[in-house]
VOKEVO-594661 format. One record per residue (C-alpha): x, y, z; residue in one letter. Coordinates in steps of 0.02 Angstrom, whole numbers, plus 50000, padded with zeros to 5 digits. Example, Ala and Ser with C-alpha at 12.3 -4.5 7.8 and 13.67 -1.06 7.14 Angstrom:
2
506154977550390A;506844994750357S;
END
This chain:
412
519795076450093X;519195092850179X;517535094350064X;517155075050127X;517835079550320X;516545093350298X;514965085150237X;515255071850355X;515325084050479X;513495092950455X;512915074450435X;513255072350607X;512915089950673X;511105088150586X;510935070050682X;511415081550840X;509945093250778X;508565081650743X;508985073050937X;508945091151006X;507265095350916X;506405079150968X;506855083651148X;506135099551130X;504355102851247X;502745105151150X;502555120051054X;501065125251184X;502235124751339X;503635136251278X;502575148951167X;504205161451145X;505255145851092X;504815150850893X;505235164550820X;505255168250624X;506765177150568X;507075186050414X;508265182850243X;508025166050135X;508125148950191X;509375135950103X;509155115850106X;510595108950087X;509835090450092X;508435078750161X;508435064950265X;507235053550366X;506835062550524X;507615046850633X;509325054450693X;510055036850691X;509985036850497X;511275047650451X;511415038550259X;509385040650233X;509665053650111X;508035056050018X;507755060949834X;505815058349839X;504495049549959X;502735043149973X;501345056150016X;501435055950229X;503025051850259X;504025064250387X;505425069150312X;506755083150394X;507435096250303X;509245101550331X;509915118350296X;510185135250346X;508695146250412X;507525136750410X;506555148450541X;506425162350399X;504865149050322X;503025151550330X;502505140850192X;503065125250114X;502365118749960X;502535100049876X;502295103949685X;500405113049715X;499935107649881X;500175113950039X;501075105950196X;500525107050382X;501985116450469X;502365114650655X;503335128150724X;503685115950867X;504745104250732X;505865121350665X;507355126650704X;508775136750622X;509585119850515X;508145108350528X;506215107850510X;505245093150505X;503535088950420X;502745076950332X;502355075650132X;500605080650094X;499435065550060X;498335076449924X;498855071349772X;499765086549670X;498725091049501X;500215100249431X;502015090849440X;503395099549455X;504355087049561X;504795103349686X;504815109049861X;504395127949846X;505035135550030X;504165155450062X;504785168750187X;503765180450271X;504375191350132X;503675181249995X;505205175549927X;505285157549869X;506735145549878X;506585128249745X;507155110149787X;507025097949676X;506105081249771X;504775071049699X;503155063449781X;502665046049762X;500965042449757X;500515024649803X;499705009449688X;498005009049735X;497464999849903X;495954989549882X;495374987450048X;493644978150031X;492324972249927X;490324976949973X;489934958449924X;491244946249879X;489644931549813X;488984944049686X;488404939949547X;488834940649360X;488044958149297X;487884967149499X;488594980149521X;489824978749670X;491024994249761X;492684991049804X;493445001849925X;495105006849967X;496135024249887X;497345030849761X;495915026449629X;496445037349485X;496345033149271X;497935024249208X;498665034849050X;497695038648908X;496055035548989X;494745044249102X;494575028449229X;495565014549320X;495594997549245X;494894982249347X;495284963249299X;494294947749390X;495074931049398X;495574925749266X;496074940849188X;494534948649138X;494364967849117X;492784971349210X;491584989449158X;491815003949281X;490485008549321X;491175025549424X;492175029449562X;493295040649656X;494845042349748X;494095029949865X;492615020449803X;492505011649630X;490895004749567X;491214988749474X;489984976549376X;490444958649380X;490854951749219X;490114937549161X;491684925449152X;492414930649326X;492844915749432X;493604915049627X;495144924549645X;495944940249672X;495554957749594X;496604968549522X;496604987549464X;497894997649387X;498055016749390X;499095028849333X;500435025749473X;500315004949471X;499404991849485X;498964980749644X;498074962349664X;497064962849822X;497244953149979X;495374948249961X;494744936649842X;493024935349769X;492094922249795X;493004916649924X;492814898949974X;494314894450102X;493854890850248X;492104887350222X;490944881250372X;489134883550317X;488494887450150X;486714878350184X;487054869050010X;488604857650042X;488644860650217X;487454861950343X;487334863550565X;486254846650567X;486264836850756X;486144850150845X;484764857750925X;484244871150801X;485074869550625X;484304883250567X;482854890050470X;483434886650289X;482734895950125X;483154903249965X;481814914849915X;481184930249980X;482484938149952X;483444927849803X;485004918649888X;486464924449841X;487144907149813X;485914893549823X;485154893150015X;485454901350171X;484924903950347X;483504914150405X;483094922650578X;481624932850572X;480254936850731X;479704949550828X;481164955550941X;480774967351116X;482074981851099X;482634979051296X;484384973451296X;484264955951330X;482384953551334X;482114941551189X;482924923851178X;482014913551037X;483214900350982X;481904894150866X;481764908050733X;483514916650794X;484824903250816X;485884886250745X;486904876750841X;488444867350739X;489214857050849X;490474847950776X;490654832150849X;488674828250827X;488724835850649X;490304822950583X;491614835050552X;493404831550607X;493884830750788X;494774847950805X;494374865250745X;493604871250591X;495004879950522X;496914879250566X;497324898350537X;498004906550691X;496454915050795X;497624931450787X;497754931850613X;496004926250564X;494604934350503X;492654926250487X;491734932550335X;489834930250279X;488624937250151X;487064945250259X;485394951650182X;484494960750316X;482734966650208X;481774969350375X;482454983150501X;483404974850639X;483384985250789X;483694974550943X;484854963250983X;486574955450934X;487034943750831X;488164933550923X;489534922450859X;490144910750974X;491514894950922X;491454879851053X;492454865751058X;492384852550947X;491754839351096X;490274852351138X;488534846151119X;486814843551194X;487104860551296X;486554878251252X;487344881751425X;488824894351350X;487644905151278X;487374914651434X;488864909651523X;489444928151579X;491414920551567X;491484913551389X;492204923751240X;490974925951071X;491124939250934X;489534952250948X;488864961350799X;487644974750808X;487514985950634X;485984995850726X;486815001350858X;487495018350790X;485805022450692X;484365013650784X;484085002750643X;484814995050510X;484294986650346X;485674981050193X;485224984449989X;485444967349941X;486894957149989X;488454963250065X;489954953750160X;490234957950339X;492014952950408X;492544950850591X;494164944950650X;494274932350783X;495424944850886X;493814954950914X;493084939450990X;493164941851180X;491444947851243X;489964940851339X;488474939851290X;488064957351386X;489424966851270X;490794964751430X;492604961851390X;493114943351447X;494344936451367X;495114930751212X;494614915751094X;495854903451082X;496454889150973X;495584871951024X;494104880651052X;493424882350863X;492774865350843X;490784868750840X;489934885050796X;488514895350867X;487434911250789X;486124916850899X;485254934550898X;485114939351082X;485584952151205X;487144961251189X;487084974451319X;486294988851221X;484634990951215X;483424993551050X;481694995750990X;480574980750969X;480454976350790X;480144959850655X;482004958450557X;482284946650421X;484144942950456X;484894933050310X;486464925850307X;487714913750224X;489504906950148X;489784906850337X;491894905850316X;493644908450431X;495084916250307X;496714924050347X;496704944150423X;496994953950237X;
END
């Protein structure tokens, strides 16, 4: 009874700690509040850092979590090591029985599954705790349409070689192992097996495998592919082609023209623009996809071969009843999604096809680039692309803005 009266007792008095040391002033505005002290520091366990989780006892944890050790001294550390790799310290986050940090997100070449704790005198104090490094994340795909034989980079992290091999293993629906190519921790160049239909991707590694949120060749929520659909009745439907470059799937829609680089100074609907409205182009009476705006993302495959240095492309949904009007265009009050890949360099050209994805959160500006408003359901029945304006202004130049598999999926 007295040993469990006892550890019960430092449970609590370390909860007491870890509220005291979060209600402790920056490090910077009490510069004498840490001192290092001499003799060897002791851990007698670790916990999650939140003081109201006095039964979060940890064994091990994922690389970044902040963790809080408890023990005796803990002012006598300078260093703290996680198998081979160092941690960040905060003198701020130490005192006496408690410091707080978080697990190193390098992954550790040499596993010991220990916490190596140094003084000032060198002296080194073990506890055992184990790092977890994560499946891999798959994040996105540089072109979800490619074709069988591209190559194709898939980007995300924790890309390392599953056991007995020197690379990570990548399957395409259904099932097929796919040839890496190369990669990194973050980036792995893939080429698209022959047999690989629409679905998910998976890799494994040597910590787990993971299916991504993604899927390739995506065709939910498809509004315009310019072979099986199309923006026809309204005013422009687009300049349709499928050569120069090669489609990525059949036909798409071309803008191309000479653009002025003053923000705002060119509005050609002609070689820049289509209009879908719905209710003129027979599709249902409602909107063109039923996800929730907050949780939706629109996706397209853009081949830009031209530089594009002027303008935005702007994205704007209207209701389904909206037609014979270009009128919300330049309406300074309505809500459209703006995208402008020059912006940060001046100019911007793709290598070959890639997917660009927005979500429909992000659509809230004006056509100058203002903040407006936010889309919202009922108000997704027709769509508009039109390259004009945007508030920044470019260099005049002749693009060749390609684009298709015009599509609304759920946020990944």
């Amino acid at each position: 009874m007295k040993n469990i009266l006892k550890s019960t007792m430092k449970i609590v008095a370390s909860a007491m700690a870890l509220l005291t040391l979060f209600a402790l002033p920056a490090c910077d505005d009490n510069p004498d509040e840490y001192v290092i002290t001499g003799g060897e520091p002791t851990v007698d366990y670790i916990r999650l850092p939140d003081a109201l989780s006095s039964d979060s006892l940890l064994t091990h944890a994922f690389m970044g979590t902040t963790i809080a050790l408890i023990g005796e001294n803990m002012t006598s550390v300078k260093e703290v090591w996680f198998n081979n790799v160092q941690a960040t310290l905060n003198s701020s986050l130490i005192k006496s029985d408690v410091l707080i940090l978080s697990v190193p997100s390098t992954i550790p070449t040499n596993v010991t599954n220990k916490i190596y704790l140094i003084n000032k005198n060198k002296d080194t104090v073990t506890y055992h705790f184990g790092v977890d490094v994560p499946s891999p994340i798959l994040n996105t795909l540089t072109c979800e349409y490619a074709n069988a034989g591209d190559i194709i980079t898939i980007n995300g992290n924790y890309f390392l070689s599953v056991a007995g091999s020197d690379v990570p293993e990548v399957y395409f629906t259904p099932n097929i192992k796919a040839e890496v190519v190369s990669y990194t921790l973050t980036q792995l160049n893939v080429k698209v097996p022959a047999a690989a239909t629409e679905g998910p991707i998976t890799m494994k590694s040597r910590y787990g495998s993971t299916r991504s949120t993604f899927r390739f060749r995506d065709s939910r929520g498809m509004i315009l592919d310019w072979d099986n659909t199309n923006a026809s009745g309204g005013w422009r439907s687009g300049v349709i082609a499928n050569t120069n470059p090669t489609g990525i799937t059949g036909n798409y829609v071309r803008f191309t023209g000479t653009m002025k680089g003053g923000a705002g100074e060119t509005w050609n609907e002609d070689a820049f623009a289509f209009n879908l409205w719905g209710t003129s182009n027979g599709r249902p009476e409602g909107d063109l996809f039923s996800i929730p705006v907050e949780n939706a993302v629109l996706k397209f495959e853009v081949n830009v071969t031209q530089a594009w240095s002027a303008g935005a492309l702007q994205m704007i949904f209207t209701s389904w009843s909206t037609s014979g009007t270009n009128g919300y265009v330049g309406d300074a009050t309505y809500p459209r999604g703006l995208w402008i890949p020059w912006e940060g360099s001046g100019s911007y050209t793709t290598n070959g096809w890639i997917t660009v994805s927005i979500p429909l959160k992000n659509f809230k500006y004006n056509a100058s680039g203002a903040e407006v408003g936010k889309l919202t359901a009922g108000n997704c029945g027709g769509l508009t692309f039109f390259v004009f304006n945007g508030g920044v202004k470019g260099t005049d130049c002749t693009p060749n803005i390609c684009i298709d598999n015009i599509r609304v999926v759920p946020a990944e």
